[in-house]
N, C-alpha and C positions, 0 to 999 in steps of 0.2 A: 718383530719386536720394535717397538718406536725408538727412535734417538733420545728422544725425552718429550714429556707433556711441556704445553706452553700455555700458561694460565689463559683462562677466561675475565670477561672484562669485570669490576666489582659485583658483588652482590647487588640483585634485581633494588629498582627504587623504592625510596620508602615510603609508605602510604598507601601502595597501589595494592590492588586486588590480588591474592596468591593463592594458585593450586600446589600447598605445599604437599600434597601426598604425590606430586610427578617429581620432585624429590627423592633422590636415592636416603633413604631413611634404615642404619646400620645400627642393629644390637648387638654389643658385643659380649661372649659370656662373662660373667662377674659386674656387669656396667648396670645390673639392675634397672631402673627405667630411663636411666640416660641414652640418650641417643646422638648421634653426630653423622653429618653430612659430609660422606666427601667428596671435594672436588680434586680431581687429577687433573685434571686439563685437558687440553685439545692434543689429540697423540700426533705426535711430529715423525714424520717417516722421509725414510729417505726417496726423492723427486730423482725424476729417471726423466731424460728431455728424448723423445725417438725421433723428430722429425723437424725442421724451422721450413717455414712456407717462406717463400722472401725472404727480407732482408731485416723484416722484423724489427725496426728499431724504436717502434712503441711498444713494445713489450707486450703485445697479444697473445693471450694463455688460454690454448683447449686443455683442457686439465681431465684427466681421466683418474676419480676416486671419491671418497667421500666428501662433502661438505666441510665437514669438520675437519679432516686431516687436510683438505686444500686451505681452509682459512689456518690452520695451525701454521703452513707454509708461508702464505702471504703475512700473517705479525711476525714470523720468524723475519724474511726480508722486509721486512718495513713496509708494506706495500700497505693505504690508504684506499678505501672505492669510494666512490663518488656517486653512485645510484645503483641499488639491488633489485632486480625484480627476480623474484623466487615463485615457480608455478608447482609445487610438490604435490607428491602424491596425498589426494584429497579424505583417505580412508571410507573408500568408499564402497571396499567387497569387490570390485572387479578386477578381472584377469585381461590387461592389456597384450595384445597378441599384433605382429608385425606380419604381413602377406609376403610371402620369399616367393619372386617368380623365378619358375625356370627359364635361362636363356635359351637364344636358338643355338644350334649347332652350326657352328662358321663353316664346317666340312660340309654341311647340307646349305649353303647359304645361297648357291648358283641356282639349285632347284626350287627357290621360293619366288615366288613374282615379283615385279618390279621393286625396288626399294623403297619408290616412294608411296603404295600400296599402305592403306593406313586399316589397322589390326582395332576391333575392339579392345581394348585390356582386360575385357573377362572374362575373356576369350582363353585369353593363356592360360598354357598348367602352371599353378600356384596352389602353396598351402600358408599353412598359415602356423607360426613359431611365437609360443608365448614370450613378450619381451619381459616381463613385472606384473608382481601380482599386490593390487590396491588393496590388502588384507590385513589387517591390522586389529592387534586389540587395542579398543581404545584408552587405555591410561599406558601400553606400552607407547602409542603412536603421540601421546601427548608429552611424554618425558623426552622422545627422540626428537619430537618437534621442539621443545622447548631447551634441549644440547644444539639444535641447529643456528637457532635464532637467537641462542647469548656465543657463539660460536661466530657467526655475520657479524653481529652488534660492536664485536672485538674490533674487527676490518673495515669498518663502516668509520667517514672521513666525520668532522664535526657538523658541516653544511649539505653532511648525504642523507636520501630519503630512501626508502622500503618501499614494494610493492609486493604484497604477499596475495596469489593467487588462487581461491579455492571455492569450494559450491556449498550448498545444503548442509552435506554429511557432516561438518565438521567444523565450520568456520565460524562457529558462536564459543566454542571451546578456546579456537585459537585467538579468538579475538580479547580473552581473558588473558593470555599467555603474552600478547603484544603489549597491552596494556602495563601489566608489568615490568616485561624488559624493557620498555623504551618510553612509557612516563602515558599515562592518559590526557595529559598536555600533548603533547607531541602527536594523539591521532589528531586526520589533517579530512582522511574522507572514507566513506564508504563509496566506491564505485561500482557500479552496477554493468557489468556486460550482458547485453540484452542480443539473442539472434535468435534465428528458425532453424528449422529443420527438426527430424528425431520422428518419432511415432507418440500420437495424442493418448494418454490413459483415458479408461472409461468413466473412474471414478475420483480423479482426484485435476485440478488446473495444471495442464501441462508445464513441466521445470523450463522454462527457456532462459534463464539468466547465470551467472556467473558471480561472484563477490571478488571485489581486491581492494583491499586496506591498505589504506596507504599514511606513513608514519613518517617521521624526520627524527632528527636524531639533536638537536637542537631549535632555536630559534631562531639561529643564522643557516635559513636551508634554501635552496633555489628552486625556485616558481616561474616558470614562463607560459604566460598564457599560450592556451592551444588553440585554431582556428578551426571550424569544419569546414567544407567546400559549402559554398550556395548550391543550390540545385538551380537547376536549369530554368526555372518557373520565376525564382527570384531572382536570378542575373537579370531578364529579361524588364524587368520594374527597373532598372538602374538604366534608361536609355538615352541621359543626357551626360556632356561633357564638358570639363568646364576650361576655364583656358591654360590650366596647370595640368590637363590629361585626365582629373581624377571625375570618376562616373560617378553621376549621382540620378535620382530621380526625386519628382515633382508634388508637392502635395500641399494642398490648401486648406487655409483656415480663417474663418471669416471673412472671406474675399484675398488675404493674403498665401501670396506664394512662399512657399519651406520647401527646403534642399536636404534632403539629407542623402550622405554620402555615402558608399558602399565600401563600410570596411574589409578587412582580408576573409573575412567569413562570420560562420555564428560560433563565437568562446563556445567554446568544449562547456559541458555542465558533469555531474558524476553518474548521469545515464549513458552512455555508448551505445549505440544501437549497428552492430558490424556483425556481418554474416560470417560464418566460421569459413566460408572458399570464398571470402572477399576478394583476394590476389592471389600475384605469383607463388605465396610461398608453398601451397601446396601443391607443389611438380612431383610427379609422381616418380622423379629420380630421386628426391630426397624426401619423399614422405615416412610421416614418422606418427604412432597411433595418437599422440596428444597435442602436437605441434597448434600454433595459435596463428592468429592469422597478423601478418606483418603490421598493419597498420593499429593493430590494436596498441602494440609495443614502440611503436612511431610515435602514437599522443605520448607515450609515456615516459620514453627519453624526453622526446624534446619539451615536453613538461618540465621534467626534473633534472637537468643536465644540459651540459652548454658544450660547445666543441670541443675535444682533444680531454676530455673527462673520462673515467675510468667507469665502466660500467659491468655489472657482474651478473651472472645469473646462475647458482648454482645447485640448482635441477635443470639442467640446458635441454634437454633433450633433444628436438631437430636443429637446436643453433639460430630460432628465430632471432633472440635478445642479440644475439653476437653480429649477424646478420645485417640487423637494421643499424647497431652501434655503426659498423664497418660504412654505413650508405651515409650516416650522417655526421658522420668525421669523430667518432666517438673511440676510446679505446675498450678493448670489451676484454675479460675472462669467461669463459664456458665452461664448467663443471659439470658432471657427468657420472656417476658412477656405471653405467650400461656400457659397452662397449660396440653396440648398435648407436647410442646418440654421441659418440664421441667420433665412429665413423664417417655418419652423416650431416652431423657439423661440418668436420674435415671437409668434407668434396663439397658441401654449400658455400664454405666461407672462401675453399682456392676459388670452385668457379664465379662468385664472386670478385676475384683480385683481392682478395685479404691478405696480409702480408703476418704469420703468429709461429708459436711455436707450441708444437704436441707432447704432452709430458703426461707422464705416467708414476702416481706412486703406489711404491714398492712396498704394501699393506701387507706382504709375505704369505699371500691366496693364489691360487689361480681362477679367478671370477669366471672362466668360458665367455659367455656372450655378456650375458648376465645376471646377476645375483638370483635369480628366482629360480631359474634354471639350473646353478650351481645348487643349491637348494634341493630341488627336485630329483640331481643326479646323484648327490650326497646320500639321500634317503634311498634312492634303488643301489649302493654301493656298500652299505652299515650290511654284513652278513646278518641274515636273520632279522631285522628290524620289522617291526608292523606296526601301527596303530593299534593304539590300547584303550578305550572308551574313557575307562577306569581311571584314569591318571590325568593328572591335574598339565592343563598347557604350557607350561614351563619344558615338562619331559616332549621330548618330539616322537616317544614311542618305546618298546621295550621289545628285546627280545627274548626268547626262552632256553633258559638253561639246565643240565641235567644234575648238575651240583645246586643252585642259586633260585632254579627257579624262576618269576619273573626278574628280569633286571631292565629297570627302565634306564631312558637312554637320552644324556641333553646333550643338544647340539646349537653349537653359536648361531643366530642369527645374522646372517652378512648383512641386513636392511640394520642392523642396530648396532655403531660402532661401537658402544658397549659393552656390548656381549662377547667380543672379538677376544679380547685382554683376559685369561683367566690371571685373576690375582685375590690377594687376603681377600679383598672387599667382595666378590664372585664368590670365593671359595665357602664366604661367610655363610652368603645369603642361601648356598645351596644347602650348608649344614643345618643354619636353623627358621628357614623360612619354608623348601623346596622338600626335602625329608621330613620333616616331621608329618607332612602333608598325608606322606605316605603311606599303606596300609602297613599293619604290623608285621604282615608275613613277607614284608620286601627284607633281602639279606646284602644285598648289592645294587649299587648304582654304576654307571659307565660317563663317567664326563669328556667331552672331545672339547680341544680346545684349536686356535689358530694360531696365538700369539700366547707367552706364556711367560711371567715377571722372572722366578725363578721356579724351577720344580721340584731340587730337594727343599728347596724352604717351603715350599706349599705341603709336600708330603709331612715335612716335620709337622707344619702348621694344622694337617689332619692327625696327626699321630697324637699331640697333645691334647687336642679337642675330645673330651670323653665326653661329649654331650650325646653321643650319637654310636651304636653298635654295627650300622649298616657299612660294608667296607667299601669303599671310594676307589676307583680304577680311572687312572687318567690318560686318555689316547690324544696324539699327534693329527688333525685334522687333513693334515695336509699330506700325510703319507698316505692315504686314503683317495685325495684326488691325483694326486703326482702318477700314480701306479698304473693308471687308466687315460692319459694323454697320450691321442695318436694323430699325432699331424699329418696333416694332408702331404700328396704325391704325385709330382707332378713329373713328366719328359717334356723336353724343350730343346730345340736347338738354334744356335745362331749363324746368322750369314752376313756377309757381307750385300749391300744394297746397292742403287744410284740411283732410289726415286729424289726426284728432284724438288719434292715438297717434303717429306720428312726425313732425309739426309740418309748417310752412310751404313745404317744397321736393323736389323730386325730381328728380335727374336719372336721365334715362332711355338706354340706350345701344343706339340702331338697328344699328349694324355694326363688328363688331370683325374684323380682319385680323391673323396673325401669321404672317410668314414662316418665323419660324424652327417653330413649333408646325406648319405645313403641310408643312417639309418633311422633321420626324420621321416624322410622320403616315406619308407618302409614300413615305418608306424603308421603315417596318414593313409595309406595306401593299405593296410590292414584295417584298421576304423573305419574308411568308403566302404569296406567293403562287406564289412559286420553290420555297418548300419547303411543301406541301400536307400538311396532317392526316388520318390514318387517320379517328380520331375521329370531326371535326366536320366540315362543310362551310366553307369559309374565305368568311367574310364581310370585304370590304373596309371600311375605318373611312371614313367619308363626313362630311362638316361641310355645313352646310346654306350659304347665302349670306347668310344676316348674323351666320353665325359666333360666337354668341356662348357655345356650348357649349366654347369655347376660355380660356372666362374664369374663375379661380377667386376671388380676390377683387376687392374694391371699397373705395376706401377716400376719406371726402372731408375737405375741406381747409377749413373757414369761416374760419380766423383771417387766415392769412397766404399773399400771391401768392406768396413765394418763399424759399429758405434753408431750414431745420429744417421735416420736415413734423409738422403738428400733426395729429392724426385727429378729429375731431369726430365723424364715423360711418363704422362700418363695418358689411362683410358679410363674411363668406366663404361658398361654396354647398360643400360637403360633396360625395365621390365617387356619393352618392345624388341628389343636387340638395338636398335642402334647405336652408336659410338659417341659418347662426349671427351672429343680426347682435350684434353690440358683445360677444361672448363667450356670448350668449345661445341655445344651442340651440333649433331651434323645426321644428314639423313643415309646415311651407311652403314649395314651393317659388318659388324665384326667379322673380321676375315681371320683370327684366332691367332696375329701377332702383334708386338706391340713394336714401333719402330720409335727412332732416337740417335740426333746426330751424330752423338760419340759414340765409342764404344760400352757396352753394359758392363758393368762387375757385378753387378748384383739383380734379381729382378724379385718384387713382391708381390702374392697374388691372394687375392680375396676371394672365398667362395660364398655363393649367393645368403650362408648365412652370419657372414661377417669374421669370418676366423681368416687370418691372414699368416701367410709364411713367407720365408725368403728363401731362397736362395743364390746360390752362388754362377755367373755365367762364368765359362771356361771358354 
């Protein structure tokens, strides 16, 4: 349940173009053709801090939740941004899916050849875990888009600028919904990200661009031109100097000599022409299915923001925005609803040297990895649930009953902070928008909710509503997933050390179990095997018995037993096995302890598919 909503910023401008049907539009019975809009606000929950990197004294926030509930937090503290770039999901029907490699086994790690021996990467056993699914109807994805973006608009400083990121599917839609919130004055560009790569259609000019709109939020906004590098061809024209250092080269005109001089390069224009593996950022220890290529979001900062500025990005996903913020003296927020991009931010921005703090709100869900997934695990968890043709998408399905007969079945959408809150305004629309929809011979509905205003006053508020004979069953969402959480299992033991590069202690870890990691494994390894490769020969994915090829990071805890975790050291082992301990690449692999000066109280451990546990060292 929220602490309370925290309004939104006025009513969109006036004059501008409006898609009022993405508009929550409420009939209420007896109100005849009146209608009214409500706004609750941005739902305010309580912020939970797990971890501070550093010493943090620019207030750097990896934020793990929604958009809306992260900006409901920053206008709660006051908090002002100074430049947004937002790459959201572009509705575009795809199933975004993350590669989980299996580690090596550290107990096997003597028998493998040299360490410095270099592994294809596709080589390894790896499957592959849906992170998000780009699936949307489109007037639901356009209302969620347009809660997100007078949500930002709120937290957005007087002199800040917008970069909203998107392709084809959807970006003429939203480009109505900007216009709106933020004034058709105020768009400033269309930019065009232009690269290669992909496979050619037969029938149609290959998609190779990107769109990003970019908006301000006043007149008083900041612009610093961008330079591109010269290439090599034109440096080479520039091969005179003059007596102040500065290069120029030669060129005549009617018998006279002209000098011109070689400024910092050629000003950016709104074409970008950048290959998607331009750079570093995609290391395949922090690779992430959408991640952008660094320099794309380099023009972009330093376009629109000047040193020691707040910059925000919140669909962070690999932590590019936060990333580059950190390289050029910028203060950044990372928001994240996935708990895969909230991880690997984390280990990009430490090894980086980023100095933030990790916080989580407490939306009163247990999300798993990710929303799509909780999704997917909820519907194999509803006894009896299936797909119903018949029934309008609203219902997520119906199951069969020997009293009731069909009884279709809604369930919240986590992608839609919305849907989360059942209340009057919820309960309205299922009575007379969602039912009447219904066939006659429906007798029962089943509603699950996550968060819930109050529930005798919703039950009175159904009791008195005689619009409607079908009886209304309201279930606990969360007692449904609570029921079925089984954290990982690990043995471990501590000793005393004297290596003389990482100090006095080691814990070592004999046996790791992870149920949920076993029984992806087990699926994918049923599926190779149903459906057999011309190819290759189908080798099943096998884990040894003390399991610890299932482990990607390590992380321990010297300061304190309990509350905010401190890291004093860490590892992570890389899709190769080797060790990046404390941000530190190195060509070693895992020897299956993690060492640390002091002594440990606590150790945290990740398993290759991002589920992390603690416990406690004795």
């Amino acid at each position: 349940m929220p602490i309370k909503y925290v309004p939104f910023v006025p009513e969109p401008i006036e004059g501008q173009a409006v898609l009022g049907n993405f508009n929550r539009i409420l009939k209420y019975k007896g109100s005849g053709d009146v209608s009214a809009t409500l706004q609750r606000g941005m739902p305010l929950y309580e912020m939970e801090k797990q971890e501070t990197v550093g010493e943090n004294a620019d207030g750097n926030m990896v934020i793990r939740g929604e958009c809306i509930s992260a900006c409901a937090y920053l206008k709660e503290q006051g908090v002002q941004v100074d430049l947004v770039y937002i790459d959201p999901p572009f509705a575009s029907g795809a199933d975004y899916a993350k590669k989980v490699y299996i580690r090596r086994n550290p107990k096997l790690a003597e028998t493998i050849a040299q360490a410095e021996q270099e592994l294809d990467i596709e080589e390894l056993k790896a499957f592959e875990e849906k992170m998000y699914g780009d699936v949307w109807d489109k007037e639901k994805y356009l209302n969620w888009m347009y809660e997100n973006l007078m949500a930002i608009k709120s937290v957005m400083s007087e002199t800040a600028s917008i970069y909203v990121h998107l392709d084809w599917h959807i970006c003429h839609y939203i480009k109505i919904l900007l216009d709106e919130i933020f004034g058709e004055q105020n768009f400033r560009n269309e930019i065009v990200w232009s690269y290669t790569g992909g496979v050619a259609p037969k029938r149609d000019f290959s998609k190779k661009h990107d769109v990003i709109y970019r908006y301000v939020n006043s007149d008083n906004f900041i612009y610093n031109p961008v330079y591109e590098e010269y290439s090599e061809t034109t440096i080479k024209r520039y091969d005179k100097i003059d007596e102040n250092g500065r290069k120029y080269k030669v060129t005549y005109f009617e018998g006279r000599e002209n000098r011109s001089y070689m400024k910092e390069g050629k000003e950016l224009d709104d074409v970008w022409v950048i290959s998607k593996s331009s750079d570093q950022s995609l290391d395949a220890a922090f690779s992430y299915a959408t991640q952008k290529p660094e320099r794309l979001l380099s023009y972009i900062l330093q376009a629109s923001s000047n040193k020691d500025m707040l910059v925000a990005d919140f669909f962070g996903g690999s932590g590019v925005t936060a990333a580059v913020a950190n390289k050029l003296g910028r203060r950044f927020i990372h928001c994240d609803i996935g708990l895969n991009s909230i991880q690997t931010a984390r280990d990009r921005l430490a090894a980086d040297g980023a100095e933030f703090d990790v916080l989580e709100i407490k939306d009163g869900v247990q999300l798993y990895r990710n929303p799509v997934q909780t999704m997917d695990k909820i519907k194999s968890l509803i006894p009896g649930l299936k797909n119903d043709d018949s029934l309008d998408s609203f219902w997520e399905g119906a199951i069969s009953d020997s009293k009731f007969g069909t009884v279709p079945v809604y369930v919240p959408n986590l992608m839609d902070s919305s849907s989360k809150l059942l209340d009057k305004v919820m309960m309205n629309r299922i009575i007379h928008q969602a039912i009447p929809e219904l066939d006659n011979d429906i007798k029962k509905v089943i509603v699950y909710y996550i968060d819930i205003t109050d529930e005798n006053e919703l039950r009175q508020f159904i009791k008195e509503d005689d619009s409607t004979t079908i009886e209304i069953e309201l279930r606990d969402l969360k007692t449904v997933l609570d029921d079925v959480i089984i954290g990982d299992y690990a043995e471990f033991h501590t000793e005393e050390t004297y290596d003389t590069l990482f100090g006095g202690y080691a814990v070592t870890i004999d046996k790791f179990i992870s149920d949920r990691v076993l029984s992806k494994i087990n699926e994918f390894n049923q599926k190779a095997f149903l459906i057999p490769s011309s190819k290759k020969t189908y080798k099943p994915i096998r884990i040894s018995e003390e399991g610890l090829e299932l482990i990607e990071f390590l992380s321990a805890d010297c300061t304190s037993g309990n509350g905010e975790w401190h890291s004093d050291a860490e590892i992570k082992i890389d899709p190769k096995g080797y060790v990046i301990a404390d941000g530190n690449k190195t060509k070693e692999f895992w020897d299956g302890c993690i060492r640390c000066e002091k002594k440990p109280i606590r150790i945290k451990v990740r398993n290759i598919c991002g589920d992390e546990t603690i416990w406690s060292v004795k």
